[in-house]
Structure formats: C-alpha cells, structure tokens
C-alpha positions as CSV (number, residue, x, y, z in Angstrom):
1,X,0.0,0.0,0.0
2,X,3.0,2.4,0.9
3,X,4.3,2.1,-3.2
4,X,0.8,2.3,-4.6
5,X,0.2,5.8,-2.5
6,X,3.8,6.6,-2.8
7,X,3.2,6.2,-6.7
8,X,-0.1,7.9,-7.1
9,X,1.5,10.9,-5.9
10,X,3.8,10.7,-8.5
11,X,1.9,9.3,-11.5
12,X,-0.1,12.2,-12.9
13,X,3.3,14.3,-13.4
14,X,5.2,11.3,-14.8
15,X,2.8,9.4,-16.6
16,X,0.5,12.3,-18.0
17,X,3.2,14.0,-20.4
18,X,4.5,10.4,-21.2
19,X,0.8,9.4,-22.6
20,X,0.9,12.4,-24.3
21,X,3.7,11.7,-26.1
22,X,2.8,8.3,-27.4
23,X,-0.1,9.3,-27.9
24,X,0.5,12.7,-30.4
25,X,-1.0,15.3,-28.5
26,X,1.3,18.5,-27.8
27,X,-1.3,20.9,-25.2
28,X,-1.9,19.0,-21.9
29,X,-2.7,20.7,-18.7
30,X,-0.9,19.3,-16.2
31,X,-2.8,21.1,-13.0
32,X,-6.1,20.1,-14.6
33,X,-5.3,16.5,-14.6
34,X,-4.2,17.0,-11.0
35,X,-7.4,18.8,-10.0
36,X,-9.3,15.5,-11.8
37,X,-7.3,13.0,-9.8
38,X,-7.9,14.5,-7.0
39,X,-11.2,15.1,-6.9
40,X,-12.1,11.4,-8.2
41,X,-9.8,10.1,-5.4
42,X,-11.6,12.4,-3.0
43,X,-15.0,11.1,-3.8
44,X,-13.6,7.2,-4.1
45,X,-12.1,7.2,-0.4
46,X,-16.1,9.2,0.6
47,X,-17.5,6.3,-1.2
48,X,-15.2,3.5,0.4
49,X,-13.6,2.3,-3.3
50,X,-10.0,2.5,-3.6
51,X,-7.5,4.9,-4.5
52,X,-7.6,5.9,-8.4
53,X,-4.6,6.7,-10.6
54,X,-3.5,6.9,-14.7
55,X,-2.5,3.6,-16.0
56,X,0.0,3.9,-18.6
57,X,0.2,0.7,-20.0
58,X,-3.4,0.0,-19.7
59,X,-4.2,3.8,-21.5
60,X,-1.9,3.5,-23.9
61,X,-3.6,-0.6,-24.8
62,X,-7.1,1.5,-25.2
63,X,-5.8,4.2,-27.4
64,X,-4.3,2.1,-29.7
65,X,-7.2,0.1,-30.0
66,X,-9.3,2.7,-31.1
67,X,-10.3,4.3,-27.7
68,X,-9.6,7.7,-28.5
69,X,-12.5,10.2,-28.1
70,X,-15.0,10.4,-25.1
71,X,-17.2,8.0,-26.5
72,X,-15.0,5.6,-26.1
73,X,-14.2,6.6,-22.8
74,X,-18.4,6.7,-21.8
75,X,-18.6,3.3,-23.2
76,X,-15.8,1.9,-21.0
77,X,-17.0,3.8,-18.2
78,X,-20.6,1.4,-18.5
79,X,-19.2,-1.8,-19.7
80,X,-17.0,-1.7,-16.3
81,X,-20.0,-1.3,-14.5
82,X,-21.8,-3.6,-15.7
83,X,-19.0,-5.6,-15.2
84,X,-18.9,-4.7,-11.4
85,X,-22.8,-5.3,-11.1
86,X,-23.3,-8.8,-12.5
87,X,-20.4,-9.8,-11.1
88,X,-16.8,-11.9,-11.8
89,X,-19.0,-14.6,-13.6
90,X,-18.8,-12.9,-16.8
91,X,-15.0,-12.9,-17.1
92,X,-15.1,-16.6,-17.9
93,X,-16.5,-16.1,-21.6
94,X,-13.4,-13.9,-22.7
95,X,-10.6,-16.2,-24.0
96,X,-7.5,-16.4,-21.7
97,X,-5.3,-16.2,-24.8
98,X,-6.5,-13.4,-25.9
99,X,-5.8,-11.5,-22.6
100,X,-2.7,-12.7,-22.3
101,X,-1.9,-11.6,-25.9
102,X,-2.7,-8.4,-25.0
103,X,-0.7,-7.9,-22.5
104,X,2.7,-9.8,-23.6
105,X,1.7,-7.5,-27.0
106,X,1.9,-4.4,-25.1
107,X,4.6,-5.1,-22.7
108,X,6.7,-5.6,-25.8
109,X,5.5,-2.4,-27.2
110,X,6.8,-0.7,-24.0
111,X,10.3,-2.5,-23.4
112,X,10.8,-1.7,-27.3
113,X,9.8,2.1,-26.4
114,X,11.6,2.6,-23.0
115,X,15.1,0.5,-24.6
116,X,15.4,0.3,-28.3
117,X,14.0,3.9,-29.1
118,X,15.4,5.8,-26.5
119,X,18.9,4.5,-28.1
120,X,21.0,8.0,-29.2
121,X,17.7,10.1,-28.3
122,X,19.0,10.5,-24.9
123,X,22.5,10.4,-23.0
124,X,24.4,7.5,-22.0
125,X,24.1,8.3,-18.2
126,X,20.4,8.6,-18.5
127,X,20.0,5.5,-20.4
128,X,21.8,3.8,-18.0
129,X,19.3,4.9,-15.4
130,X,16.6,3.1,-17.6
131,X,18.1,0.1,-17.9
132,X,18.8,-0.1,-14.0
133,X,15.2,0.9,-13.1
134,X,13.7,-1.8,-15.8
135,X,16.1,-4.8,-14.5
136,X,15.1,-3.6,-10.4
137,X,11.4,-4.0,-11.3
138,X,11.8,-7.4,-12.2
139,X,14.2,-8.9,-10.8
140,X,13.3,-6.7,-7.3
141,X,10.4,-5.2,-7.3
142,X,8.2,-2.2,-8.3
143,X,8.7,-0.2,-5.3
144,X,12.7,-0.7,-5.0
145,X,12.7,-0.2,-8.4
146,X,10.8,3.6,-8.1
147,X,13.2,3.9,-4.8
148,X,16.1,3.3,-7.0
149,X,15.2,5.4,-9.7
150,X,14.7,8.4,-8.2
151,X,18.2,8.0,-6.2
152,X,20.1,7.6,-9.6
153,X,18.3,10.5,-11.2
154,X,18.9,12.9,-8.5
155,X,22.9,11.7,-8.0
156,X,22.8,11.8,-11.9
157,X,21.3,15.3,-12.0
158,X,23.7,16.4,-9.0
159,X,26.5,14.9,-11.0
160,X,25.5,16.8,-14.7
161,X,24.8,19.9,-13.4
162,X,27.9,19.9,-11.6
163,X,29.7,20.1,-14.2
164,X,28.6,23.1,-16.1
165,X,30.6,26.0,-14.9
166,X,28.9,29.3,-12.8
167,X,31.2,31.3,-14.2
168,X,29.9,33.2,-17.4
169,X,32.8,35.3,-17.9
170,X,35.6,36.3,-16.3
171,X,37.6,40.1,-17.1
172,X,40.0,42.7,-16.3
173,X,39.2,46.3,-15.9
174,X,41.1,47.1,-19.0
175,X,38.5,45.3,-21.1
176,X,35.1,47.0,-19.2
177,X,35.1,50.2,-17.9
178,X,32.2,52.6,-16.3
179,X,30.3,55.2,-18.5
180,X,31.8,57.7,-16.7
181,X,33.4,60.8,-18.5
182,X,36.7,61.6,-17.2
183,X,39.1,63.6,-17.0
184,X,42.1,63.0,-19.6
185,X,44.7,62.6,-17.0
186,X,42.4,60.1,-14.7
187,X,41.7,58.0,-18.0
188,X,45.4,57.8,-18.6
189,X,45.9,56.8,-15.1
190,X,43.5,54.3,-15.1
191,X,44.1,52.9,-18.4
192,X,47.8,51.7,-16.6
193,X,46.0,50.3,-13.1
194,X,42.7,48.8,-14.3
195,X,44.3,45.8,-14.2
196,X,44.1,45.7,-10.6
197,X,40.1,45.3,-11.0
198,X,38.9,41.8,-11.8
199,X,35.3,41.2,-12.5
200,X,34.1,37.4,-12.5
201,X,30.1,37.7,-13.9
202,X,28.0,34.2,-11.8
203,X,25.3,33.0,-13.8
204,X,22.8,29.9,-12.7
205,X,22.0,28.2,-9.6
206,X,25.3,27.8,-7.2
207,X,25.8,24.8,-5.3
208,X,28.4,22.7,-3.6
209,X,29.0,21.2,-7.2
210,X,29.5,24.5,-8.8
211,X,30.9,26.8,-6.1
212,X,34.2,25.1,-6.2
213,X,35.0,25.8,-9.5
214,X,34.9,29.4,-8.5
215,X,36.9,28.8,-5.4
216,X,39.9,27.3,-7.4
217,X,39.6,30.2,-9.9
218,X,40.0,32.8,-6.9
219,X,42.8,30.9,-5.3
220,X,44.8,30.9,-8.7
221,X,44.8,34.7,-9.4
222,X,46.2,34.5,-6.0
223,X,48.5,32.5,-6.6
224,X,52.4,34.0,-6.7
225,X,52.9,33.6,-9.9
226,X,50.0,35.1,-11.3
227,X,49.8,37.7,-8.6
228,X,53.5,39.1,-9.8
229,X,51.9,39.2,-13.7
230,X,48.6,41.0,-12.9
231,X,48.4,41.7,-8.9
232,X,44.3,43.1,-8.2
233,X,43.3,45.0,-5.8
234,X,39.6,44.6,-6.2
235,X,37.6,41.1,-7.2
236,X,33.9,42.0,-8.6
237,X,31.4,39.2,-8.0
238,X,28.3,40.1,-10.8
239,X,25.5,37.7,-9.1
240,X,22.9,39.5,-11.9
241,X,22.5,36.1,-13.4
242,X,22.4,34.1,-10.7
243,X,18.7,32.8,-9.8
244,X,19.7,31.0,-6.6
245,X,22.1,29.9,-3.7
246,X,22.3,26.7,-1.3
247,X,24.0,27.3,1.8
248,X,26.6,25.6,1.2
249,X,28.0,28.0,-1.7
250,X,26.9,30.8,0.5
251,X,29.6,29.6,3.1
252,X,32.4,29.4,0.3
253,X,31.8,33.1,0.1
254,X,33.3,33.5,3.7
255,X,36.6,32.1,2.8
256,X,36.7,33.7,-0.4
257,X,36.3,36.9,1.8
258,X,38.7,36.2,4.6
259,X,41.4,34.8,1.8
260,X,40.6,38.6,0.0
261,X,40.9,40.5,3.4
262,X,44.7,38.8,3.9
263,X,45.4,39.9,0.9
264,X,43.8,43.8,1.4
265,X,41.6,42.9,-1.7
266,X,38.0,45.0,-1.6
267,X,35.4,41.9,-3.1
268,X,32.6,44.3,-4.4
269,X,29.1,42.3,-4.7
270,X,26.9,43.6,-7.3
271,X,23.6,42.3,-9.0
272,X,21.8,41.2,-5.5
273,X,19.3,43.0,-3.9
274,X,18.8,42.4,-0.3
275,X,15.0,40.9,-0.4
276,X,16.1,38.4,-3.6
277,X,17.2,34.7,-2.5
278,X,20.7,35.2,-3.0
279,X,20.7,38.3,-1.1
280,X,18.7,36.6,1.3
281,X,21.8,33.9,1.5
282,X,24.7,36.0,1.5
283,X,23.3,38.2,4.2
284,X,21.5,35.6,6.5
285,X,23.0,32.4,6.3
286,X,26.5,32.9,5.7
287,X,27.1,36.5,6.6
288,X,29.6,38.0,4.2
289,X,27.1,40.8,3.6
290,X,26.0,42.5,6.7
291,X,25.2,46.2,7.7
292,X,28.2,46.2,9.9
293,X,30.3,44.9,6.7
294,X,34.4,45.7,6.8
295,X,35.8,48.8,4.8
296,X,37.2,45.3,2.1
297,X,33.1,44.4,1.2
298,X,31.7,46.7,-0.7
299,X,28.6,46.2,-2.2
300,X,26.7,47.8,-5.7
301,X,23.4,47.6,-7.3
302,X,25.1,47.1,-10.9
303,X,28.6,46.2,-12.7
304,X,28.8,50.0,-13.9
305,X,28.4,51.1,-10.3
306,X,30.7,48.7,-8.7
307,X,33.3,49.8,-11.5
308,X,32.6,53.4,-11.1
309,X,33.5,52.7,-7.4
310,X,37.3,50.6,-8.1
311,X,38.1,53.3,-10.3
312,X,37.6,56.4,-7.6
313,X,39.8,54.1,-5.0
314,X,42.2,53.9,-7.5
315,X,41.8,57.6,-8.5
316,X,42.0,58.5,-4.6
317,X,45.8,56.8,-4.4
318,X,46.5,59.1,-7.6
319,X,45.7,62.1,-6.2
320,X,47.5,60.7,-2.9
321,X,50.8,60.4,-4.6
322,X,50.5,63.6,-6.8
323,X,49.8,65.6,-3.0
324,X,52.8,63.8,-1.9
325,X,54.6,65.0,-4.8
326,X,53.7,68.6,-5.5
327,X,52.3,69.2,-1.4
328,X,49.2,70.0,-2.9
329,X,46.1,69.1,-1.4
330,X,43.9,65.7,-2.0
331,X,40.3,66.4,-3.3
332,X,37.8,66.3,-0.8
333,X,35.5,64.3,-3.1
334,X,37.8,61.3,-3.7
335,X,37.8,60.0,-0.4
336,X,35.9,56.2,-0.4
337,X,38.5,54.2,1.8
338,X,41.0,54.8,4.3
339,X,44.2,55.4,3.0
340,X,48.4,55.7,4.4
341,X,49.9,59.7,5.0
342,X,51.9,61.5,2.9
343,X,55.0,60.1,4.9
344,X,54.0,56.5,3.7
345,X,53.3,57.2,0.2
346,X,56.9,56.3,-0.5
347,X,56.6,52.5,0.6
348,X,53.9,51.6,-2.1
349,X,56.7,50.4,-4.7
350,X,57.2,47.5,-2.1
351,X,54.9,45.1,-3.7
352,X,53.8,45.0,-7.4
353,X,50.4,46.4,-6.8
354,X,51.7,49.3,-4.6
355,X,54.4,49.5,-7.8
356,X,52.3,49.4,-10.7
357,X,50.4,52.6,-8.9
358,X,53.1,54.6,-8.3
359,X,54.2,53.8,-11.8
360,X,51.2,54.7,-13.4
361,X,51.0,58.2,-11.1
362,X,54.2,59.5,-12.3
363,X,53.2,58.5,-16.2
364,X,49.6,60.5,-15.3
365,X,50.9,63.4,-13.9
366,X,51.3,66.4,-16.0
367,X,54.8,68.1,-16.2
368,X,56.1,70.3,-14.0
369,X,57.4,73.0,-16.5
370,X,55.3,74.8,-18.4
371,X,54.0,73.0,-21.3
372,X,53.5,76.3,-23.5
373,X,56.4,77.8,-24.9
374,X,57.2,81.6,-24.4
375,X,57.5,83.8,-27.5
376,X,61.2,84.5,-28.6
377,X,61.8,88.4,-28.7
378,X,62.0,88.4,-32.6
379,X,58.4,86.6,-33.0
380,X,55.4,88.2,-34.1
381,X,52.3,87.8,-31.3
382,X,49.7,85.7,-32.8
383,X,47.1,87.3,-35.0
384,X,43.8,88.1,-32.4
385,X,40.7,86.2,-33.8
C-alpha cells in the first residue's frame, strides 16, 4: 500500500506527459489533470472504493485500439459497470489467450519504447538509469525499483549539473570600464591600473557542485605567480544572473572573503538586492554581507556602479601620490576608503600592486614645466581672432 500511494502521488506528473507523447498530442494541462485526480480520489475514499490513478500501460492498450475520443471513454465507463454489477462470472467467456496476448503485446510495445527507441535520443548516463530501473522491477520489485530510480536520477542530475561551470565570464578592468566621463589625466591613469580590478560575472544556480570551480579560480589569481603578472586590488562578484544559492555556496563566500581581506583585496558584490534569494543567502545564512560589513566588502546595485566605485579608489591613491609629490592638497571628493599619509606614500613600490600605482602616477601626472612655450623676442604675437 506504501508504493501504490507513494506512486499515485507521483503518476499524474510522470505518466501524463508520457501518454501524451505516445499518444501525439502537444497541449496538456498538467494542474487540470491533478485537480481531476484529486477530486475522483476524493470522492472514491467518501464512497469507500480504492485509490484511483493513470494507468500507462493499460491507457496506452485503449488508445491504440481505437479508444480515442469520449465516447470511447463513456462506453468503458458502462461496460466496467456492468461488469462490477453482474459480477466476476462474466470474465469466464473472454478467452484467456487473448488476454494474455494483450498484455505480452503491449509489454513488448513498451520495453521496445523505453530501450530500443530511447537508443542515441537520450544520453548514456540517462540510459543507464533506464536500464537499471527496468532490471530492479523485475528482478526486485516495483517499489525498490521507483526507490532506485529516483536516487540515480537525482545523484545523476547532482552529477550533470555539476559540471557546467557558474562562471559566465571572467575580465580585467582594462576590457570593461564605467560610463563615466573623465578627465584626460584620470583615464590615462587608469588605463595603466585597471588591471588591478577583476570582474568574474555568476550565472545559474550555485551549489556545492559548482561553487568550487569558483573557489579554485580565486585561489589561482592569488596565486604567486600570477599575482607578480597581474596583482588586483579589487575582485567584482556580478550575481545579476544568478537565480539561486544553497548554503553551502553561500559559506564558500566566507573564505573567499577572509582569503581577499589577507590579501587587502576589496570583493565588491553587485547584481543582489537584499529581499532576492541570493541576497537573502549572502546576508542571513552565511554572513559576508552585513550592515556592519568591513571597509574590504563593498557592495553595488550594478557592474557599472561597482566599477565606477574601483576606479575612484584607485583615483583617490592618484591624487594621494600627486599631493605627496607637489604638497598640494587631495580632493575632498575622492575619499571612499581609508588610506596611508603622505610620509607612507613612499613604501607603495614595495609590492607590485603598490608599484604598478606609483608607476602609473608619475606616467599620469602632467609636467612640472610649463607646457606652453614663451615667445622669442623676434616673434610676431599671434594674430587676435
């Protein structure tokens, strides 16, 4: 009794788009058919009958045979209960062999659908999982062999979906920038130091299958090889196209963040709101974004706002060395994170991000001679327009 209730549970989603397909029909409405099971059911247990479900085999039998309108279907409906009123006494006139044609008929019609024609229509692990669930019902039973199926199916679709990657794209700064206008010195400036901004754009649902995938691609820009090639200063997580987070990937998040904070990288989230799931995750279950957040998580509504915020840190350490320089003093308005004094400016060429900054500062800066040339005592002033 546990299978057959187990399995009416599960028959009208199962079997109902499989009938359809044998049968040539495109439009069903699956929450009908639901609503129609159970209601019957409803008014079978009221009525003291047993439960009701959608035979497949059986369905598929009548179809074939030329049961396909609601006639057909009335006239079923009475000839089963006359059946039921006069009794088990009538069975006796049918033929046995012609039942039992029948039914070795169809169940040859269905091994032939379910593992000849299925052959190079679907994938080998899926197949496999056909095979398995045909052999357990027979050699088993029908409920270990629904038990069965649905454990391969969801290690199969745990296994699949693992390996698709959550990681759309992944970019410098010098290949995306914000729609910002800017001034020409600032764009030359940042056209030497966007490097330092890496954007990595999520897509799909992130799990424990896919989340460490992501993990190993963090860990190797970190890695000292790499970081001496193209050191970052800021790591942009895009979760636009993500629709959805497990806890588990929510936790990797933490030590992605603690492993960024080591290295005094700012990880900039953008493309979660706070009331969507993945907000919901990253806030509440695993904590990396919090009101009380550190000055190294940063957080943006878009990609162009998360960029537009990397590139006025980076601006703010230009106009840091050029006060240093000249002993002028630092705008007012670039002022997003906490920076060294002027006395400290000097140990930023100690590591190659610190380097590639002060590099790019002294490239930026305009000269400190006069750029115009002064008119020779023998030249003729230019003409007044």
């Amino acid at each position: 009794m546990l299978g057959l209730a187990f399995f009416s549970i599960l028959h009208v989603p199962i079997n109902v788009p499989a009938l359809a397909v044998s049968t040539n029909v495109d439009k069903i409405d699956t929450n009908r058919e639901l609503l129609a099971h159970g209601i019957s059911n409803l008014a079978s247990g009221c009525l003291g009958s047993f439960q009701n479900y959608l035979v497949y085999s059986n369905s598929v039998l009548f179809i074939r045979s030329g049961g396909d309108s609601n006639l057909a279907g009335m006239i079923l409906g009475v000839v089963t209960l006359g059946v039921f009123i006069s009794g088990p006494s009538i069975i006796g006139y049918i033929p046995t062999m012609v039942v039992g044609a029948l039914i070795f008929h169809l169940g040859l019609e269905l091994v032939k659908e379910s593992l000849v024609d299925t052959i190079g229509v679907v994938n080998r692990i899926e197949y496999v999982t056909i095979v398995v669930i045909v052999l357990a019902m027979a050699t088993i039973g029908f409920n270990e062999g629904i038990f069965i199926g649905i454990m391969m199916a969801c290690f199969f679709f745990i296994l699949l979906y693992s390996r698709r990657t959550a990681l759309r794209k992944a970019y410098t700064g010098s290949a995306v920038r914000s729609t910002v206008r800017r001034l020409y010195s600032q764009r030359r400036f940042l056209d030497d130091v966007c490097r330092q901004i890496q954007v990595m754009r999520l897509q799909g649902f992130m799990f424990f299958g896919t989340i460490n995938g992501i993990e190993a691609y963090i860990r190797n820009l970190l890695e000292q090889c790499q970081w001496q090639e193209n050191p970052i200063r800021f790591l942009v997580l895009d979760f636009a196209l993500v629709n959805g987070m497990d806890f588990s990937a929510a936790e990797a998040f933490i030590r992605v963040r603690r492993l960024l904070e080591a290295r005094e990288i700012y990880m900039v989230i953008c493309g979660a709101e706070k009331s969507t799931e993945v907000g919901r995750a990253l806030r509440s279950a695993a904590g990396v974004w919090s009101d009380d957040e550190s000055e190294y998580v940063q957080t943006a509504q878009s990609l162009n706002e998360a960029l537009e915020w990397c590139e006025n840190v980076l601006l703010q350490f230009y106009y840091l060395h050029q006060a240093a320089e000249h002993g002028t003093e630092m705008p007012h308005s670039y002022s997003f994170v906490s920076t060294p004094q002027f006395k400290d400016v000097d140990m930023y060429g100690s590591s190659p991000r610190h380097a590639m900054v002060t590099e790019a500062t002294h490239s930026a800066m305009p000269s400190s001679h006069n750029s115009t040339p002064s008119l020779q005592a023998h030249q003729a002033p230019a003409f007044p327009l």
